[in-house]
matplotlib code that plots the C-alpha trace (Angstrom):
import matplotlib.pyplot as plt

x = [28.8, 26.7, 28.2, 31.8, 30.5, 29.0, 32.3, 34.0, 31.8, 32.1, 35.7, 35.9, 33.7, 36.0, 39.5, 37.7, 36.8, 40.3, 41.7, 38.8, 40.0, 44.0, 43.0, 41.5, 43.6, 46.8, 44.8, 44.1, 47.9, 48.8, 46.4, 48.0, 51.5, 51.1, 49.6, 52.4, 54.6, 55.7, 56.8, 60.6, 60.1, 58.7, 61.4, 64.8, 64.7, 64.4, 67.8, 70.1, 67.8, 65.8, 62.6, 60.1, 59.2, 56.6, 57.2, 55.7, 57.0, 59.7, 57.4, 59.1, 62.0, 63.3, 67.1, 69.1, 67.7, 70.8, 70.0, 67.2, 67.6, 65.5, 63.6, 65.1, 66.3, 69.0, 68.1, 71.3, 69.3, 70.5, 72.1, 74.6, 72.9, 72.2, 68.9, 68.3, 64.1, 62.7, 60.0, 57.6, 57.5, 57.1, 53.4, 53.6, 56.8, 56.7, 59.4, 59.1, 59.5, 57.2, 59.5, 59.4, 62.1, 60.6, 59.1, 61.6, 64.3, 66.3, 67.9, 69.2, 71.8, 69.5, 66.7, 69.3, 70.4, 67.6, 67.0, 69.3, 72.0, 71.8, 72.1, 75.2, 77.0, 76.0, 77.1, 80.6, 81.3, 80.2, 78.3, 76.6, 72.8, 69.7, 67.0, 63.4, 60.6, 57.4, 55.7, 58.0, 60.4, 64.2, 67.1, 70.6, 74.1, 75.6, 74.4, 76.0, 74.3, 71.9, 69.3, 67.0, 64.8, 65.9, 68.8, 70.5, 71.6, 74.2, 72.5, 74.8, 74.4, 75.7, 79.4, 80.2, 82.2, 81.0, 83.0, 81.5, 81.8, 79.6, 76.8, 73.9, 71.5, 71.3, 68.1, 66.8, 64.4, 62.2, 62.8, 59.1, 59.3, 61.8, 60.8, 64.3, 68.0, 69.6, 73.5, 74.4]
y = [34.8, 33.6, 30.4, 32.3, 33.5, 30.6, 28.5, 31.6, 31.5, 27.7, 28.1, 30.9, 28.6, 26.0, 27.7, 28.9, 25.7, 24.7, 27.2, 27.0, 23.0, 23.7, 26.3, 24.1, 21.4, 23.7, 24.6, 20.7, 20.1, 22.8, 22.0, 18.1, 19.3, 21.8, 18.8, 16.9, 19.8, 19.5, 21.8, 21.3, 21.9, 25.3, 26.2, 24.7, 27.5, 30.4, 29.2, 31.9, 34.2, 35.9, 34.2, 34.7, 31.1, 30.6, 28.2, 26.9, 27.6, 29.9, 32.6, 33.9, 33.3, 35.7, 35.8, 34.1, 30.4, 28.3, 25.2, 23.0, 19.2, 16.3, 17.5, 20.6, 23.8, 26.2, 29.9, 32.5, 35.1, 39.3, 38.8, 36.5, 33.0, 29.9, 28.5, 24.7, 24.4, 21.2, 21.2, 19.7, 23.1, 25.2, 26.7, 29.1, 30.2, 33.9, 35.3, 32.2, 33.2, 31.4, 28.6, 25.4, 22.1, 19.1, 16.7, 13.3, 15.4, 15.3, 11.9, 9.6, 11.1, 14.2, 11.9, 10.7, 13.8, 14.0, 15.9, 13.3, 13.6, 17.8, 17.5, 15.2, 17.4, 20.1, 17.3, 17.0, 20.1, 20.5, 24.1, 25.5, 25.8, 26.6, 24.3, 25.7, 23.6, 23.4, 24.7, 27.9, 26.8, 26.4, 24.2, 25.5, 23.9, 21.3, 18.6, 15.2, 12.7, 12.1, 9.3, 7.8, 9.8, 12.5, 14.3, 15.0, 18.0, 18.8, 22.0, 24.5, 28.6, 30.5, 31.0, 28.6, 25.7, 22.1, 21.1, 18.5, 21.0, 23.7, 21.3, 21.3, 18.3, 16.4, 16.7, 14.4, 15.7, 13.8, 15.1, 16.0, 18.4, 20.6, 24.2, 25.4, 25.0, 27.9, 28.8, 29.8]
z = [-93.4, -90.2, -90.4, -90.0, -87.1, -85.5, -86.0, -84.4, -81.2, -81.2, -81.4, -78.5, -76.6, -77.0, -76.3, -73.1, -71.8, -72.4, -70.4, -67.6, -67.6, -67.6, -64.6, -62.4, -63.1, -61.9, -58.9, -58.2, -58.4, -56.3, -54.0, -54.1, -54.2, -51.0, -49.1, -49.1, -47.7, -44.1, -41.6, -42.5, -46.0, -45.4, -43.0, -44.9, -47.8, -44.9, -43.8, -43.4, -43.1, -39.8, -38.7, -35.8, -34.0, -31.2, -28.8, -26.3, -22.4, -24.4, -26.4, -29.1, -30.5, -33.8, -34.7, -38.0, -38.8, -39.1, -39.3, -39.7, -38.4, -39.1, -35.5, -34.6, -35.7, -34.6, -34.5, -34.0, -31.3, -31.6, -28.3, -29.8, -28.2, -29.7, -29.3, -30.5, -30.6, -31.2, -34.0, -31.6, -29.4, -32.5, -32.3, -35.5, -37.9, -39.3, -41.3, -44.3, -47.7, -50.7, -51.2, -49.9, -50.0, -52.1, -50.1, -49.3, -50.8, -47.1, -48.0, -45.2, -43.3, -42.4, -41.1, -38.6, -37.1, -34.6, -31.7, -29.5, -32.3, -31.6, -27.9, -28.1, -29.8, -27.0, -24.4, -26.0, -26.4, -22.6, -22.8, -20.4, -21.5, -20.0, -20.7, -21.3, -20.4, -21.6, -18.6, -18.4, -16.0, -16.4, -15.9, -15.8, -16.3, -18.5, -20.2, -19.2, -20.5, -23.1, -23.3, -26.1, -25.3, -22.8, -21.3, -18.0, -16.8, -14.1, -12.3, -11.5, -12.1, -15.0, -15.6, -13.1, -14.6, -14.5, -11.4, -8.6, -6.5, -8.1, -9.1, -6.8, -8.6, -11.6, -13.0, -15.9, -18.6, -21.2, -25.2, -25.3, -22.4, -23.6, -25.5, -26.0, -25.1, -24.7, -24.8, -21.4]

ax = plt.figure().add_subplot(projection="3d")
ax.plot(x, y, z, "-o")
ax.set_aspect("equal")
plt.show()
């Protein structure tokens, strides 16, 4: 009878070292796995739904998350405005559910649709914007012409239509100084 019970203990002994092991071997993987999350991968799953982004020079920003680019994301603000943010303004994200994307699971095409590919398409489609800057300041009119690494804006004041005769400077700004761009 005693040496039921001391294979019993030895057994419980052992099935809870096993499961003390598995533990912290699930805790070392998650550990790994959440290390080799980025930013993006946090914030791809909350698309569609409302987020809360600070941002440097602009403050907050909360509205619909549309879409998230290899650099920037596209937040749909309650007054009915765009606003494209680059990642590199982003100070904090609220609003993100417990899901994340898979790491390297963008594929090509989305690691080329930078933050020059998003202001093209604003170019193009010749919108009037107002530019945030990371200091706090603004410019406002339309985007003309966009660079390798920054843009150029025709200044001229809301409403007004890009016309040569409405626009009072072109003004040049670098990629890493812009906080926001804002539909005009």
């Amino acid at each position: 009878m005693r040496w039921d019970e001391l294979f019993a203990d030895l057994e419980g002994q052992l099935d809870a070292a096993e499961v003390a092991e598995l533990s912290a071997e699930i805790a070392d993987r998650t550990r790994h796995e959440t290390a080799q999350l980025g930013l993006l991968d946090r914030l791809a799953p909350a698309a569609g739904h409302d987020v809360r982004l600070h941002v440097i020079g602009a403050g907050q920003v909360n509205g619909r998350l549309d879409r998230v680019g290899a650099e920037w994301l596209l937040v749909s603000e309650a007054a009915g405005r765009q606003v494209l943010v680059p990642v590199a303004a982003v100070i904090s994200a609220g609003g993100l559910s417990v899901l994340s994307r898979a790491p390297g699971q963008e594929g090509r095409v989305f690691a080329r649709l930078g933050l020059g590919s998003a202001l093209r398409a604003i170019a193009r489609d010749r919108l009037h914007v107002v530019v945030g800057l990371l200091d706090g300041s603004a410019v406002t009119g339309t985007v003309d012409r966009v660079g390798a690494d920054f843009l150029e804006v025709a200044e001229h004041g809301p409403g007004e239509p890009r016309r040569r005769s409405e626009v009072s400077g072109m003004r040049a700004v670098p990629f890493a100084a812009i906080s926001v761009v804002r539909s005009g």
